[in-house]
N, C-alpha and C positions, 0 to 999 in steps of 0.2 A: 562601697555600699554593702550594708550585711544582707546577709540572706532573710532575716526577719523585714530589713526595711523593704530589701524587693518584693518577699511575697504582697507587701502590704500595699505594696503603689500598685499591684495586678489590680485587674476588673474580676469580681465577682466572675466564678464559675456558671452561673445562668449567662451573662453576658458573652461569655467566649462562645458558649455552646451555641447559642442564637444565631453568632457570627456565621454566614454561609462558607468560611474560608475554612473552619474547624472542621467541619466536614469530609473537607478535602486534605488536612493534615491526618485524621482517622484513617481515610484512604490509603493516605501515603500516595496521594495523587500526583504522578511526574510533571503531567505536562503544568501545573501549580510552580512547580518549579520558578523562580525567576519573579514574579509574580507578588511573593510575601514570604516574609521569615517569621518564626516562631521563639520565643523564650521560654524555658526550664527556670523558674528560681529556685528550685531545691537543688537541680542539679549545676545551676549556673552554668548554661553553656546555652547558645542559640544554631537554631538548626534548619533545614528550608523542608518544606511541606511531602519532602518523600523519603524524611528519616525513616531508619529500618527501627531505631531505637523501640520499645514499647513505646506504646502510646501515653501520653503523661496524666497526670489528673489535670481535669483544665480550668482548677482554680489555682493551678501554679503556672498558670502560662499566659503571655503576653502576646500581642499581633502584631507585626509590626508590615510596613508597607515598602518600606527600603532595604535596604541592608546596611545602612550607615544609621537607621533608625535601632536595626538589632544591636551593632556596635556600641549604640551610644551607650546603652545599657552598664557594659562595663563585664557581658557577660563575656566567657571564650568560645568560642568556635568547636563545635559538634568537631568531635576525630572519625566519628562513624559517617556522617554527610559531607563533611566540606564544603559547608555552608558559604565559603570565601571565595571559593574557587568554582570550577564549571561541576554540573552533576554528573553523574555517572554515562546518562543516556548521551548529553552534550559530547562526554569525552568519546566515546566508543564512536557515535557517528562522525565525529571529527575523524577518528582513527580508520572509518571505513570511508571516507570520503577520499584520502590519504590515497587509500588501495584503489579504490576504483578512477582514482586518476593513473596511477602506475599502473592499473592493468591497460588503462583507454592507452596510454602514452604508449608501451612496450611495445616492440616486433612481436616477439615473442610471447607468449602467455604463458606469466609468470607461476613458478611455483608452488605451492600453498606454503612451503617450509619457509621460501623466501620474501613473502609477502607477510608472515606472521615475525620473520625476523625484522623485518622493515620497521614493523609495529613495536618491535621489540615484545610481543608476548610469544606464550607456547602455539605450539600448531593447534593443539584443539578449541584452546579459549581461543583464538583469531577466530577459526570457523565459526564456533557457537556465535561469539560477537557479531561479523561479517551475516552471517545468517538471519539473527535475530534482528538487524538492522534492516538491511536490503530485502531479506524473506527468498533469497536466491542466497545457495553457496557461492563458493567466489569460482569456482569452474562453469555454474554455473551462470555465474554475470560475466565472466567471459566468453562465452558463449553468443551470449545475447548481442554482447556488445557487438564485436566480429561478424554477426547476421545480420545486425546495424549497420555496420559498414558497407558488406557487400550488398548490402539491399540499395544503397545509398549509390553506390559507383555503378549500378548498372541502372537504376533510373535514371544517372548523368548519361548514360548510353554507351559506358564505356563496353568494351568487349571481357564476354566471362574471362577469358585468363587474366584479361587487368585488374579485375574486383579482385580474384582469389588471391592473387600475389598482396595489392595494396590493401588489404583486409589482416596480413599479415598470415596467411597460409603458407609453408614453405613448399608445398605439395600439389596439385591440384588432382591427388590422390586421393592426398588425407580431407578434403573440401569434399568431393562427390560423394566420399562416405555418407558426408552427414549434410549435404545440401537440403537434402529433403524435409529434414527436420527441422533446420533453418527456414527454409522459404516455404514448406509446405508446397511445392512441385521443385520442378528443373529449372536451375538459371535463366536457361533458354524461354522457356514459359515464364517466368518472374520479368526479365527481360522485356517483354513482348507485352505483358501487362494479364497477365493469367491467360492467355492463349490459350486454345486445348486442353486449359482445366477444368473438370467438369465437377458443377457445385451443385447436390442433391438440395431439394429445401421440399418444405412442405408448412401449409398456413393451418393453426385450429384454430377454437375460441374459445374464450375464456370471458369474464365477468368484468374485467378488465379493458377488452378489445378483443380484437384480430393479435395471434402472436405467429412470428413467420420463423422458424430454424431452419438453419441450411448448415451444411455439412461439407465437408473436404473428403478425401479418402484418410484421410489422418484423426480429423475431428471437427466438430463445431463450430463453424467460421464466425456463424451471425446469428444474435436470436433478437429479434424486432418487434415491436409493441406497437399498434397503433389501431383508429377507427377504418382504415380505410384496406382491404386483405389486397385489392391493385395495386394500393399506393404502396406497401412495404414490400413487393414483387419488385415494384421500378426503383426502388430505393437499393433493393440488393441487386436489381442491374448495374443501378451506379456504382455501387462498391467493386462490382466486379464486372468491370464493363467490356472485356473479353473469352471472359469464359462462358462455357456452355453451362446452362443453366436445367436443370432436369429434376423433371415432379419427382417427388417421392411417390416410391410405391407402399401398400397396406402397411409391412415390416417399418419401413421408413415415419411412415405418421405414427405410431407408436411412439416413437419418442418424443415427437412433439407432443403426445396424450401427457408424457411424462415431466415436461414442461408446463405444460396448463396445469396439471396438478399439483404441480410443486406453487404455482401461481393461488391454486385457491385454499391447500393448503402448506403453509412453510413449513408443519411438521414433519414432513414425510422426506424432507431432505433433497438434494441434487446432486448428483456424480455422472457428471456426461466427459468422454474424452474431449478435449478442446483442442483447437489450432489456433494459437493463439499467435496474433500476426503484429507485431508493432516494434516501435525503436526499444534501446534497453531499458531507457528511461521508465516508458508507459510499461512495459512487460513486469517491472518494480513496482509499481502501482501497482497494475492489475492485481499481482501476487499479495501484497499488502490489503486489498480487500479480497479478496479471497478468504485471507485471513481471518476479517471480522466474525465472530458467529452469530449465528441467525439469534434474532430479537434484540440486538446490540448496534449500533452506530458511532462512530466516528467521525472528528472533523478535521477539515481537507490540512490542516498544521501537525495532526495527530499525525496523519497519514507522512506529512513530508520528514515529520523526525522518524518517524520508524522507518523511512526508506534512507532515512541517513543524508537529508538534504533538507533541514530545515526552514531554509530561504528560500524554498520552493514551493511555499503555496500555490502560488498560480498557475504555473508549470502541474500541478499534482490536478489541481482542478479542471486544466485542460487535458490532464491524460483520461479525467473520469468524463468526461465530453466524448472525447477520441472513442471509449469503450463501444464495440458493435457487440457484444454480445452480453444481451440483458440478463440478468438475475443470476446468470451461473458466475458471471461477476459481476458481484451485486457492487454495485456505483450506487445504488440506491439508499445505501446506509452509510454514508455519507453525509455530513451536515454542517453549517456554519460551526464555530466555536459557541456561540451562543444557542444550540441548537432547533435555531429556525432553519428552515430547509432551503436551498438555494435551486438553482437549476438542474434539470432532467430531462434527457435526450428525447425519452417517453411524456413528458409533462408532467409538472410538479405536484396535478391531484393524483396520479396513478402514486408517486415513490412516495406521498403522504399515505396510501392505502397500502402497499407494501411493507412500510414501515409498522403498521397498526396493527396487519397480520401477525407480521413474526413476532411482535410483540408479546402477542396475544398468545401465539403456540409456543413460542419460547421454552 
């Protein structure tokens, strides 16, 4: 077919533009990806919706809904997309999925030199990659993983020197170093089910509700939303139903001010230290919305390719459940694919009015 006959079987440039999918090939929108392919007649070549190419005129472009529809065309395959093949994002979270089995699988925790050779790339593209996927370095998700473990072997009851050995510590040297940091107290305590740890909190208000934060000596365990300032008291009993639990003093409610603030306005921003407590999995989430910035949303399939687990929606939507600590990870930006809102640990009118704010201050 010549290049004249293809321009001529295109739909009118008003038509394309109309199209809501053009939109999103402007964008150069990823998650599009998979979804629909696009044709160039001038340049004869078809390409998937997150070419880096310039953007085309789009009365020289066609839509197409398959990729055996782009084929049929007769056009060749974009060299800059590979259109044929998986896209960039697919490949890279393939490639850290890779890693993040060979780091779970190891004794030892693997190298970065020898984990980027695994990949077959350089050591700093592997990181950037590795990074940009997970939103955790790869020492870092080793990390995580390994406090996963040993969190995991002493709730079976096992004894601390069993965890740190079968966690793959060769030391239970090199473990006490960073115990703390990991479990946020002493094995002993973690053990015992927070024992002897003592969790400051304090309740404000806000226009929203009652908001309850509590604190570690580390950081921010819990930040709680709700109608009732008793009920989110026995809620953070239950979460921590062996520790000591102690009011905040004047210094201490300060930060909850700085919380409800941040509640009525999102402009003014949130930087609170966190203790951040969960498997490696949700710790990847978490960090993933952390990531989103304020007046922007995401939905929960965004969330599982960028953590590099795509077939993990449900898994990603039960870590944003799992989250106890409100708005400093914001769960609440957050949204179906279709961006209707789904579920909120706080109730779905409150992350509807959350959502509106930051919008608004954005």
């Amino acid at each position: 077919m010549s290049t004249t006959s293809r321009v001529a079987s295109l739909r009118p440039a008003a038509a394309v533009e109309a199209d809501p999918r053009w939109a999103r090939v402007v964008a150069r929108d990823r998650s599009a990806d998979g979804q629909f392919w696009y044709a160039v007649a001038t340049t004869g070549v078809y390409c998937r919706p997150s070419c880096p190419s310039r953007t085309a005129n789009p009365r020289n472009v066609s839509l197409y809904g398959s990729l055996a529809e782009a084929k049929a065309t007769g056009f060749r395959p974009c060299k800059r997309c590979n259109p044929d093949g998986p896209s960039a994002d697919v490949a890279n979270a393939a490639i850290v999925a890779r890693a993040c089995r060979l780091i779970e699988q190891s004794e030892e925790v693997p190298s970065l030199s020898g984990l980027a050779q695994a990949a077959n790339l350089s050591t700093s593209h592997f990181h950037r990659v590795f990074k940009r996927v997970t939103g955790l370095t790869p020492k870092d998700y080793a990390a995580a993983h390994r406090a996963s473990r040993v969190r995991d072997e002493l709730a079976k009851g096992r004894s601390v020197t069993a965890a740190i050995y079968d966690a793959g510590f060769n030391s239970s040297g090199r473990f006490y170093e960073k115990s703390r940091t990991m479990l946020g107290m002493t094995p002993t305590q973690y053990r015992a089910g927070g024992a002897n740890e003592d969790i400051r909190f304090a309740v404000g208000q806000s226009s929203l509700g009652a908001i309850l934060v509590a604190s570690s000596d580390k950081g921010v365990v819990a930040i709680l939303i709700g109608d009732d300032p008793d009920g989110l008291v026995r809620d953070l009993q239950d979460r921590f139903p062996k520790a000591r639990l102690v009011g905040g003093d004047e210094e201490y409610e300060s930060m909850v001010a700085r919380v409800v603030s941040f509640v009525e306005a999102p402009g003014l921003g949130l930087n609170l230290p966190l203790d951040v407590r969960g498997t490696a999995f949700q710790r990847r989430v978490w960090q993933a919305l952390q990531d989103i910035p304020v007046g922007e949303t995401s939905s929960y399939s965004d969330i599982a390719r960028r953590i590099g687990a795509p077939n993990s929606v449900r898994a990603v939507a039960r870590a944003c459940a799992a989250n106890a600590i409100a708005v400093a990870i914001p769960c609440h930006r957050v949204v179906r694919n279709d961006g209707a809102l789904s579920g909120y640990a706080w109730g779905v009118a409150r992350k509807r009015e959350l959502i509106a704010r930051e919008a608004t201050e954005a």
